[in-house]
NUGU-910989 format. One line per 4 residues: number of its first residue (from 1); for each residue x, z, y of N, C-alpha, C. Coordinates in Angstrom, 3 decimals. Each point is the difference from the previous one (the first is absolute). Example, Ala and Ser with C-alpha at 12.3 -4.5 7.8 and 13.67 -1.06 7.14 Angstrom:
<gukes>
1 = 13.190 7.800 -5.690 -0.890 0.000 1.190 0.900 0.000 1.200  -0.350 -0.720 1.050 0.820 0.060 1.190 -0.770 0.730 1.090
</gukes>
This chain:
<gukes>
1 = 13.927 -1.909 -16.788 -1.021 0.846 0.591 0.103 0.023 1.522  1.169 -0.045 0.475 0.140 0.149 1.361 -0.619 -1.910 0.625  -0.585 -0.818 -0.206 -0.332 -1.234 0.184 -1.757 0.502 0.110  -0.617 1.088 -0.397 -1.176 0.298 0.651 -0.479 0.878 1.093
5 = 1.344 1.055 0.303 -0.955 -0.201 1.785 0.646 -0.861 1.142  1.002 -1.056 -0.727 0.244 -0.663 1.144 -1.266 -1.369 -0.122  -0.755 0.020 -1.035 -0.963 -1.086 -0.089 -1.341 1.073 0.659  0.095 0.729 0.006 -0.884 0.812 0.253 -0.214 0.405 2.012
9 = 1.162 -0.327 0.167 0.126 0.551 1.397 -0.422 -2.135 0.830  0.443 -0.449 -1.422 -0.571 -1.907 0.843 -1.023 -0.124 -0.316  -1.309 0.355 -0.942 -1.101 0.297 0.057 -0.540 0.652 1.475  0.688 1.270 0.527 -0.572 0.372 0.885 0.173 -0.952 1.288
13 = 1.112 -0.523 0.305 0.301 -0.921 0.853 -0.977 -0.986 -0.125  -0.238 -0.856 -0.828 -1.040 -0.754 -0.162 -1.461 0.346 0.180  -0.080 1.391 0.119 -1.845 0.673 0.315 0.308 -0.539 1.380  0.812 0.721 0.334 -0.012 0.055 1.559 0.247 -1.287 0.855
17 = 0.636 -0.708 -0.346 0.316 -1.454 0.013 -1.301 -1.021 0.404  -0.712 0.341 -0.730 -1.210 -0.301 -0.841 -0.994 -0.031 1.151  0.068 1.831 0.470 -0.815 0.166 0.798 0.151 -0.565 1.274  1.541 0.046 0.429 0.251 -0.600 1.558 -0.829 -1.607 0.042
21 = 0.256 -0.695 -1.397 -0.789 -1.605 0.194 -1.112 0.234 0.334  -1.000 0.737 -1.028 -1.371 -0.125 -0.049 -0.528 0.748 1.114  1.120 0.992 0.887 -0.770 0.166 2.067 0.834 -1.159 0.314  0.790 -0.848 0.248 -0.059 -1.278 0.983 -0.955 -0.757 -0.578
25 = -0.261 -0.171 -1.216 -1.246 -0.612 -0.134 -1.247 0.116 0.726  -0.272 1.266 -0.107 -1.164 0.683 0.466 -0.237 -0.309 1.463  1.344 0.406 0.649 0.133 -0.374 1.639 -0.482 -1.736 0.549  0.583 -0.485 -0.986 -0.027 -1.420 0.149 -1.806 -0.106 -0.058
29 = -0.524 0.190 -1.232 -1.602 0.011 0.647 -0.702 0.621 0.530  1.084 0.984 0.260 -1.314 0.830 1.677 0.050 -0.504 0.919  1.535 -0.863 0.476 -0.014 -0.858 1.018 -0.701 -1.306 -0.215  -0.090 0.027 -1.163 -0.984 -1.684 0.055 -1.803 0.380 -0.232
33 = -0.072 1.272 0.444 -1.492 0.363 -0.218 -0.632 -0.230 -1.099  0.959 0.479 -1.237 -0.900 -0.015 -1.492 0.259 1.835 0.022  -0.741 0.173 -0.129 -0.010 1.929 -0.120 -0.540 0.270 -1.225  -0.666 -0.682 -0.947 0.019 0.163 -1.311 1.250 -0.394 -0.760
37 = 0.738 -0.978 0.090 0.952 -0.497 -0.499 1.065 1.138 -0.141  -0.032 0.251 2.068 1.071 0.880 0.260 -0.163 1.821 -0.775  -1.237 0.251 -0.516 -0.438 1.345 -0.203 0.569 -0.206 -1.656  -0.065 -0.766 -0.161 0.351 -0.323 -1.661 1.205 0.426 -0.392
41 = 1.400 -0.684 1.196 0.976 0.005 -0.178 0.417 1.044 0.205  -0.296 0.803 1.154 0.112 1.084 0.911 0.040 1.529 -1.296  -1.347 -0.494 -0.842 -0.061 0.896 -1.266 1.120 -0.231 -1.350  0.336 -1.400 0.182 1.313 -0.089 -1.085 0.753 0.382 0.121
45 = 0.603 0.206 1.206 1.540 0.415 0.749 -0.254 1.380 -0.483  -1.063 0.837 0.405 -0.063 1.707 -0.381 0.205 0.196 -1.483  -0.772 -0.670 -0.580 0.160 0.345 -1.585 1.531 -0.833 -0.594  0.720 -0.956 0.753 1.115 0.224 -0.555 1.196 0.811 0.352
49 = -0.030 0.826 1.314 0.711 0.744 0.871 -0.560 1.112 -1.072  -1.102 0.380 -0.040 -0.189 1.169 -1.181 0.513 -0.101 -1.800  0.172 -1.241 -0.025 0.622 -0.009 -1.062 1.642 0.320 0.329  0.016 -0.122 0.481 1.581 0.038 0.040 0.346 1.095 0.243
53 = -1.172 1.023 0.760 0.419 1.314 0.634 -0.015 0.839 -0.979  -1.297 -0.444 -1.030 -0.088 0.968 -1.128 1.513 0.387 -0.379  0.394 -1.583 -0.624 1.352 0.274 -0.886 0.762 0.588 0.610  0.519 -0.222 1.363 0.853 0.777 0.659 -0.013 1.597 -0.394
57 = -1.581 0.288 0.598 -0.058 1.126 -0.556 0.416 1.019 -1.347  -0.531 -0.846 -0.737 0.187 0.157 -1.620 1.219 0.113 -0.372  1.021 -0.274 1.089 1.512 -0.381 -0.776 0.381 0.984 1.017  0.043 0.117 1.431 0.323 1.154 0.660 -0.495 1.577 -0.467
61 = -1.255 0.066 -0.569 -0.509 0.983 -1.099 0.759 0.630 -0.737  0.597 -1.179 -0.937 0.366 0.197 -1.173 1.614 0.471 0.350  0.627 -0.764 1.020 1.071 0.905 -0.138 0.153 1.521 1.166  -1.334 0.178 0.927 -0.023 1.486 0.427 -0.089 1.248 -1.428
65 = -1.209 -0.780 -0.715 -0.129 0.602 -1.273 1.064 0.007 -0.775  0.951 -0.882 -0.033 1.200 0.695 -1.077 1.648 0.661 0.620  -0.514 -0.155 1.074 0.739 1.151 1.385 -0.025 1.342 -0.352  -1.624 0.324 0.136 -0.792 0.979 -0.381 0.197 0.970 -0.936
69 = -0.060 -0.862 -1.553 0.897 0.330 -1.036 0.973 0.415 -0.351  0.781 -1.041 0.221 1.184 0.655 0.364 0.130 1.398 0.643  -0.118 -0.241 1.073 0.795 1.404 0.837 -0.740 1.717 -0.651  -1.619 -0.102 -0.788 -0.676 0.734 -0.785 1.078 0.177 -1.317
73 = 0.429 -1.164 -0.472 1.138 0.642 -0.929 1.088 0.246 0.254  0.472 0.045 0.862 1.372 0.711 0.413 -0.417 1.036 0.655  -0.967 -0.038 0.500 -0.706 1.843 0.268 0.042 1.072 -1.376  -0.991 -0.638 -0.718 -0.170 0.881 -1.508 1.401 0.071 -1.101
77 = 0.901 -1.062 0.785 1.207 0.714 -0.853 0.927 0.521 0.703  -0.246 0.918 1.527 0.275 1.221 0.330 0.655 -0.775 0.822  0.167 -1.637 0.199 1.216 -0.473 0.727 -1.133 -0.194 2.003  1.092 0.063 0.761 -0.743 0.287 1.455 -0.294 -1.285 0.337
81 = -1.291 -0.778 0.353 -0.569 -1.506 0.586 0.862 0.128 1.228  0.514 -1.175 0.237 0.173 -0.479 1.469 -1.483 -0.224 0.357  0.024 0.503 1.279 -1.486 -0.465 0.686 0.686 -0.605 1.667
</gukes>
């Protein structure tokens, strides 16, 4: 079990990865005066930088949310949260 968020955290590396190519791409045809080409790429790089941010999110989420939990049950069983 512990082999999925370390595949999970190279997924995110790879959004982002992803995105740095597809802006030198982009750069590369704004300097060669294709601005459709470059608007194309310019839009891939965002939607894979957002993919990646999602998950980040989703996994930074998930463990504020079981932080959260936690310290709510060691409240209700009278015991004092570190805060």
């Amino acid at each position: 079990m512990r082999r999925f968020p370390a595949e999970l955290n190279e997924q995110i590396a790879r959004e982002y990865g992803a995105s740095q190519q597809y802006v030198a791409i982009a750069v590369y045809y704004d300097a060669e005066t294709l601005p459709k080409l470059a608007e194309h790429f310019y839009r891939q790089a965002l939607e894979e930088r957002h993919d990646g941010l999602r998950t980040q999110i989703r996994i930074d989420g998930h463990r504020i949310g079981s932080e959260a939990v936690e310290q709510r049950d060691r409240l209700a069983g009278g015991g004092r949260a570190d805060v």
